[in-house]
C-alpha positions in Angstrom: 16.9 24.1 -13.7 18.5 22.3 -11.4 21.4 19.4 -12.5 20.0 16.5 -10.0 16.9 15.3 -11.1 15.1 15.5 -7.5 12.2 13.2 -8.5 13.5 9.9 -6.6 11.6 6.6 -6.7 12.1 3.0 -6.1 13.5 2.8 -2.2 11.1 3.8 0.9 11.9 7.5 1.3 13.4 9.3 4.6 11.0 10.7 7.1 12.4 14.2 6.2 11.0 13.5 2.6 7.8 12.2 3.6 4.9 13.9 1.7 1.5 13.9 2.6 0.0 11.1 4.8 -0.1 13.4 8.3 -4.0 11.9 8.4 -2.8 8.7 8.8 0.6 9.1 10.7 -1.7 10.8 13.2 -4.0 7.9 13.2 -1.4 5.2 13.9 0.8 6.9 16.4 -2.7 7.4 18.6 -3.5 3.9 18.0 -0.1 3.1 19.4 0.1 5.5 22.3 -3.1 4.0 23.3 -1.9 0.6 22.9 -4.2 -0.7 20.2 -2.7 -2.5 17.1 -3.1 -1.3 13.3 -2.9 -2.5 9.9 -1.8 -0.9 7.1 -3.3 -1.1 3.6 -2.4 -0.2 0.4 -1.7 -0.9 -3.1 2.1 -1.6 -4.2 4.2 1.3 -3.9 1.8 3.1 -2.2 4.1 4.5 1.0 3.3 1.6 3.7 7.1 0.8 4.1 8.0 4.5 4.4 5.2 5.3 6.8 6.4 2.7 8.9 10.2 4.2 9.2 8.3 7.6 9.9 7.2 5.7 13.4 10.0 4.3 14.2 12.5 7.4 13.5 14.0 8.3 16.8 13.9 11.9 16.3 10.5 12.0 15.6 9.1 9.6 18.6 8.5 12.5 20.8 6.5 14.4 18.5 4.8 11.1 17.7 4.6 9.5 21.5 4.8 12.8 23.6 5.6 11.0 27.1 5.2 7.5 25.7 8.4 8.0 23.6 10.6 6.4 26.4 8.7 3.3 27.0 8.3 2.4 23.2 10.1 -0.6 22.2 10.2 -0.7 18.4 10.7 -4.7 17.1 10.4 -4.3 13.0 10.3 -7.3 11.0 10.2 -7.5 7.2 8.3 -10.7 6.3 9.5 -10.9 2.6 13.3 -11.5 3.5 12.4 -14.7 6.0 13.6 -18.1 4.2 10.9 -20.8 3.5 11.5 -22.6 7.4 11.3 -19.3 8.9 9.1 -21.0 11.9 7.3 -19.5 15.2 10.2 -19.7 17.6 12.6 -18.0 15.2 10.0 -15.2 14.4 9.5 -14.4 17.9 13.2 -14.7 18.8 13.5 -11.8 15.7 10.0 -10.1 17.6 12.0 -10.0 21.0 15.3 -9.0 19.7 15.1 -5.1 20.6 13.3 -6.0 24.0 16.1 -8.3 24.8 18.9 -5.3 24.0 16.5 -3.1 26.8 16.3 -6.3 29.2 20.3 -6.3 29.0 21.3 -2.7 29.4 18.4 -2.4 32.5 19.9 -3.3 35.8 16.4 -3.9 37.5 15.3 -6.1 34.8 16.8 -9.6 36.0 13.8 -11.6 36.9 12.4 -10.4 33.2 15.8 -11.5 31.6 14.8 -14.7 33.3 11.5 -14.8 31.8 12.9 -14.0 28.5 15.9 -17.2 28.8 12.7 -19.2 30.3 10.5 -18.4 27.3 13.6 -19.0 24.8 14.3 -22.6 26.4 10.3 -23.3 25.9 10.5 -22.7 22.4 8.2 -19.6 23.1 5.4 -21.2 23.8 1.6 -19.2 24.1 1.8 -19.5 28.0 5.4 -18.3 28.9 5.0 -15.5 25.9 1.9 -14.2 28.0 4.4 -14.3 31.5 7.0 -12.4 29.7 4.7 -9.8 28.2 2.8 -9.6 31.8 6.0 -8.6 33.3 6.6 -6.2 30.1 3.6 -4.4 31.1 4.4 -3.9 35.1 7.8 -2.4 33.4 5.7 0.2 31.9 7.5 -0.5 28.4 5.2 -1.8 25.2 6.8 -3.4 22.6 5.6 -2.7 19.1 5.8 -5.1 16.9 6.0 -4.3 13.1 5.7 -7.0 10.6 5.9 -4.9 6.6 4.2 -7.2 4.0 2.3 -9.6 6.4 0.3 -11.0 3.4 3.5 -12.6 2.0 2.5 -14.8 5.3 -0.6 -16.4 3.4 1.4 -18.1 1.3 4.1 -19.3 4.3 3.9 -23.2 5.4 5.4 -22.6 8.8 3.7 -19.5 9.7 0.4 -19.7 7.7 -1.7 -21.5 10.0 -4.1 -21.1 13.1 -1.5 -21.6 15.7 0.5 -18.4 14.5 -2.4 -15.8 13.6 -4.5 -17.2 16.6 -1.7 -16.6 19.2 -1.0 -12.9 17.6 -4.3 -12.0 18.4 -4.8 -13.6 22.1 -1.7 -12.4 22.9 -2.0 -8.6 21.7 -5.7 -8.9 22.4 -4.9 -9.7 26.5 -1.6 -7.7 26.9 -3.5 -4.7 28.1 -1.4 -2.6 25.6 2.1 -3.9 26.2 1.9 -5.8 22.8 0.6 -3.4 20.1 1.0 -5.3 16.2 1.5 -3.4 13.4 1.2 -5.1 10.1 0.9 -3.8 5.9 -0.6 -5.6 3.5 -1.2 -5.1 -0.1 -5.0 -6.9 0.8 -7.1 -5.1 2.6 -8.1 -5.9 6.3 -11.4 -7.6 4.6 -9.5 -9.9 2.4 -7.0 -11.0 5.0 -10.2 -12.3 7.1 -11.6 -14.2 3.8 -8.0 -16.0 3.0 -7.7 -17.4 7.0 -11.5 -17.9 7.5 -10.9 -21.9 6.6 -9.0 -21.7 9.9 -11.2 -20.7 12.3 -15.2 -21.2 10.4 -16.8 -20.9 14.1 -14.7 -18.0 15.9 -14.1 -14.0 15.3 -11.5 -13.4 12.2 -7.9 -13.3 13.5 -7.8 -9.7 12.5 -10.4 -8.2 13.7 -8.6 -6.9 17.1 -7.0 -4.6 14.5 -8.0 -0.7 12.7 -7.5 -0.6 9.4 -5.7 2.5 7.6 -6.0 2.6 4.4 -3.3 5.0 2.4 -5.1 5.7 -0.7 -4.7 8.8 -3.1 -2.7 12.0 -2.0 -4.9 15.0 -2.4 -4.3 17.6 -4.8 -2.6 19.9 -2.0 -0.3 17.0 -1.4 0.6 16.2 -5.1 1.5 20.0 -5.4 3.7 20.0 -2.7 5.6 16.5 -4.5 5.3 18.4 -8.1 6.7 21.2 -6.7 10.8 20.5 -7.4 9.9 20.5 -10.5 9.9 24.7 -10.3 8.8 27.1 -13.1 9.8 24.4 -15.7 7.2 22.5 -14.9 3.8 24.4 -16.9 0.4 24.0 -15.3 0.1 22.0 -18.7 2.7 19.4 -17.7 1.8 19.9 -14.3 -2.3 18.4 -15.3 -0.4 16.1 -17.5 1.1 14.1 -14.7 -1.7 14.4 -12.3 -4.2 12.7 -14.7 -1.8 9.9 -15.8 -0.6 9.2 -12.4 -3.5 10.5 -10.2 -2.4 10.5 -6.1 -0.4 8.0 -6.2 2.8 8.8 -4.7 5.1 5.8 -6.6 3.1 6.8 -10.1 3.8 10.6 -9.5 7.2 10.2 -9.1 8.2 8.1 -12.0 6.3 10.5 -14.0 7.5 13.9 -12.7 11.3 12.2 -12.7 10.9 11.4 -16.5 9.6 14.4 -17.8 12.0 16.7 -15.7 14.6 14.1 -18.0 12.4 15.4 -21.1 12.8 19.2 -19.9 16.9 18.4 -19.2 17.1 16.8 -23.2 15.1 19.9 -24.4 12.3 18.5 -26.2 8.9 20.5 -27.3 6.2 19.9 -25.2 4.1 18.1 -27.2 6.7 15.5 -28.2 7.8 15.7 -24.2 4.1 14.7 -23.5 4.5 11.7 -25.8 7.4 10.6 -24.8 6.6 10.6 -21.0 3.4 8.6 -21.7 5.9 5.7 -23.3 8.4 5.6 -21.0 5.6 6.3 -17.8 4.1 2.8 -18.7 7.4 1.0 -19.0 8.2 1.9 -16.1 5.3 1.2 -14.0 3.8 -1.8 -15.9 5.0 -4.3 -13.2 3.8 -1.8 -10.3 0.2 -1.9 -12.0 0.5 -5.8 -12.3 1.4 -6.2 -8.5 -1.8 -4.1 -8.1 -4.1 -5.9 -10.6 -2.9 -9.1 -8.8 -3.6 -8.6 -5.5 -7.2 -7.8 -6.0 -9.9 -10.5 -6.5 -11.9 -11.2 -9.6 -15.1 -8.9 -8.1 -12.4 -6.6 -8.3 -11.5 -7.4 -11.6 -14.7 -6.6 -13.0 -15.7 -3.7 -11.2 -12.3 -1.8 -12.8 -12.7 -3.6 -16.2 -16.6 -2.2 -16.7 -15.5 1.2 -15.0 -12.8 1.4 -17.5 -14.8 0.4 -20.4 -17.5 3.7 -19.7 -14.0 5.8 -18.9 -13.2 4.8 -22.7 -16.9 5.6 -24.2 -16.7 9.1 -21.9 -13.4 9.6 -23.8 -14.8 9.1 -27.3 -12.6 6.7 -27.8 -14.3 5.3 -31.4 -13.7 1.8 -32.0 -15.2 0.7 -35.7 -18.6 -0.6 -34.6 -17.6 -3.7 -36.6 -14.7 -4.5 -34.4 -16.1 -3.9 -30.6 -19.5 -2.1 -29.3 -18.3 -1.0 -25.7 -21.5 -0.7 -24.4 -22.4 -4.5 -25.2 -19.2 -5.5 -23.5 -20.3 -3.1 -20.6 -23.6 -4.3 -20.2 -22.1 -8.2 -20.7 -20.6 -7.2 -17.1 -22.2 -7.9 -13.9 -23.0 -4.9 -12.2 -20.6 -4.2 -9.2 -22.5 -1.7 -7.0 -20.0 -1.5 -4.1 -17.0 0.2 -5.8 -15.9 2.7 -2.4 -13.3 0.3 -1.7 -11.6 0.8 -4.7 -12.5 5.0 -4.6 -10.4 4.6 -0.9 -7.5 2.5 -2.6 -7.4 5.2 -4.9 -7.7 3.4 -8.2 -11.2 4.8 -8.7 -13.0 8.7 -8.9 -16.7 9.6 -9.1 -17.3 11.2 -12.5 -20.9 12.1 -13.1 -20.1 12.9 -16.6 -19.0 8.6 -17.0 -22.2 6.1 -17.4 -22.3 4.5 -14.4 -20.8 7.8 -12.2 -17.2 6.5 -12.1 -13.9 7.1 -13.7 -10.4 5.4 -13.4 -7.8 7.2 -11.6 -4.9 7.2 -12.8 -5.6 7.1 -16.6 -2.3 5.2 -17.0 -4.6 2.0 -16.1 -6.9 2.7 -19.0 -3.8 3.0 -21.5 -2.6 -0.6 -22.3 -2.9 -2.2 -19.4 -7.2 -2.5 -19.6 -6.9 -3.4 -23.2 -4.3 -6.0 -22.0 -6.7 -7.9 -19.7 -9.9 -7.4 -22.1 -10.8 -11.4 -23.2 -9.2 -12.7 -25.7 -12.4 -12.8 -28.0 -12.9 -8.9 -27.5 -9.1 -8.1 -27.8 -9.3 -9.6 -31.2 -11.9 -7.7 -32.3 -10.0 -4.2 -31.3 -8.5 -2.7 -34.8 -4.9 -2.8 -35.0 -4.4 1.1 -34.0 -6.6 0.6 -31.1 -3.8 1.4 -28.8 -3.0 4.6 -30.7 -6.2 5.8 -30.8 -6.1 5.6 -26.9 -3.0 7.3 -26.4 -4.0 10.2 -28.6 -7.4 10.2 -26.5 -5.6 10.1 -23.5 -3.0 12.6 -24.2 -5.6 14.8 -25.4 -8.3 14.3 -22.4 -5.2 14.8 -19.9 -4.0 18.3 -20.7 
């Protein structure tokens, strides 16, 4: 076995060490090419920011852009490091910083370095932005502009207003492709339209001029290929272990794989190995699954929580009938019908063998976190080894 643990997580990875996620790479480089703008959705950790640097990477714009590649002006923007005052005319002086650098080195481009000065003395108003992107366009250029973690925006005085998302739109909507937006979000394309709808109750949702990819679960081909490191050490045992704890999710996966390879490098038996990476896993990842469980709405809420209860029935998971009766808290739970947006986020997996048809995936979720969030009056009614009788399930349901 090797000395360097290879299972990395916490920074966006390389391009090079990009796993999975061709689907959708493919899917936003057309949408660019053809001059249409994108969002990108997806739970925390999910890959968004590391998609993004896959675009952008010079060497791999001409696989990406084939004879585009030259006329791509890349702007990216990372909306969580802007101050509180960050206002319109300083976020489109960031937006125009890379087309001002191909203004300056062109020789032929002095009536659009004009333009540009023209737009920057006008505070980059609507009007002039539409004559600088005009003359963008007869340029042949496009400028993409890439805004990672635009729903930190809904909470932003200067920028979280109709003004701002209204002018995105008109201006990428009549640009004739020489503006293309692409934005992440941790909400989904849906829930984006519901927080801004107060703005604009009569007209079209602000984001509506934009496709919606959603990065959801890696398949099982992809999770080999990430498992894979992990060489002959690694038993089909361990190897089922991870994938039903973490499920497809790339930021899960890693943190487990990297702490049982530690487990494998300390020499401990595999049962107490299995153990032990359960513990540390949910350490580790308990903010990560709160960032999640945050960002979704209370419909959401409910559809995961009754889901999760009928996991934890399937399981055999046997609570003393004078403590809880799971299926009187599932039935006290309004029946959510419409759980495919949860299936695509990859938090969710048909199961016919589960009342109700689904299952959660990952089965970290279901392991103190669920019981975490039941209500108060049903928590207290959990015996005291409820937890451990959970883990044990778990463990045991896993391998």
């Amino acid at each position: 076995m090797p000395h360097n643990n290879p299972f990395i997580y916490g920074n966006p990875v390389t391009p090079a060490k990009l796993l999975g996620r061709k689907r959708e790479l493919r899917q936003i480089a057309g949408r660019i090419y053809t001059g249409q703008s994108s969002i990108i959705t997806g739970s925390p950790r999910s890959g968004k920011t590391s998609v993004l640097e896959y675009l952008i990477a010079p060497e791999k714009r001409v696989e990406l852009y084939d004879d585009r590649a030259d006329e791509l002006i890349f702007s990216f923007l990372d909306a969580g490091s802007w101050a509180a005052e960050f206002d319109q005319p300083q976020f489109w002086e960031a937006a125009f910083e890379q087309l001002k650098e191909r203004i300056s080195a062109d020789n032929s481009a002095t009536s659009l370095f004009e333009t540009y000065q023209f737009c920057q003395d006008n505070k980059f108003g609507s009007f002039v932005l539409e004559k600088l992107i005009a003359q963008t366009r007869k340029k042949n250029w496009q400028l993409v502009i890439i805004i990672d973690g635009f729903d930190v925006l809904l909470h932003h005085k200067p920028l979280n207003r109709a003004e701002f998302f209204g002018g995105l739109r008109l201006l990428a909507s009549r640009s004739q492709g020489a503006l293309t937006l692409v934005i992440t979000s941790n909400a989904s394309q849906t829930k984006l339209h519901q927080e801004t709808q107060h703005y604009n109750l009569t007209g079209s949702p602000y984001f509506n001029f934009m496709g919606e990819i959603i990065l959801g679960a890696l398949d099982d081909t992809e999770i080999n290929k990430l498992l894979h490191p992990g060489g002959i050490d690694f038993t089909d045992n361990d190897c089922r272990f991870i994938k039903g704890i973490a499920g497809g999710h790339p930021y899960l996966l890693q943190v487990a794989a990297s702490i049982l390879w530690e487990t494998y490098e300390n020499k401990l038996a595999e049962g107490v190995r299995q153990q032990y990476v359960l513990q540390e896993f949910y350490l580790k990842v308990k903010d990560m699954l709160n960032g999640t469980w945050q960002s979704w709405d209370d419909e959401m809420h409910k559809a995961v929580t009754s889901v999760a209860l009928a996991h934890l029935e399937n399981l055999n998971v046997v609570f003393p009938k004078k403590y809880v009766d799971l299926k009187d808290i599932i039935n006290s739970i309004p029946s959510i019908t419409n759980l495919g947006e949860l299936e695509k986020y990859g938090f969710l997996i048909k199961d016919s063998r589960i009342r109700g048809g689904w299952g959660i995936y990952p089965t970290i979720f279901l392991l103190h976190f669920i019981l975490d969030r039941f209500k108060p009056e049903y928590r207290r009614q959990l015996p005291d080894n409820a937890r451990e009788l959970l883990r044990q399930q778990l463990l045991k349901n896993v391998r």
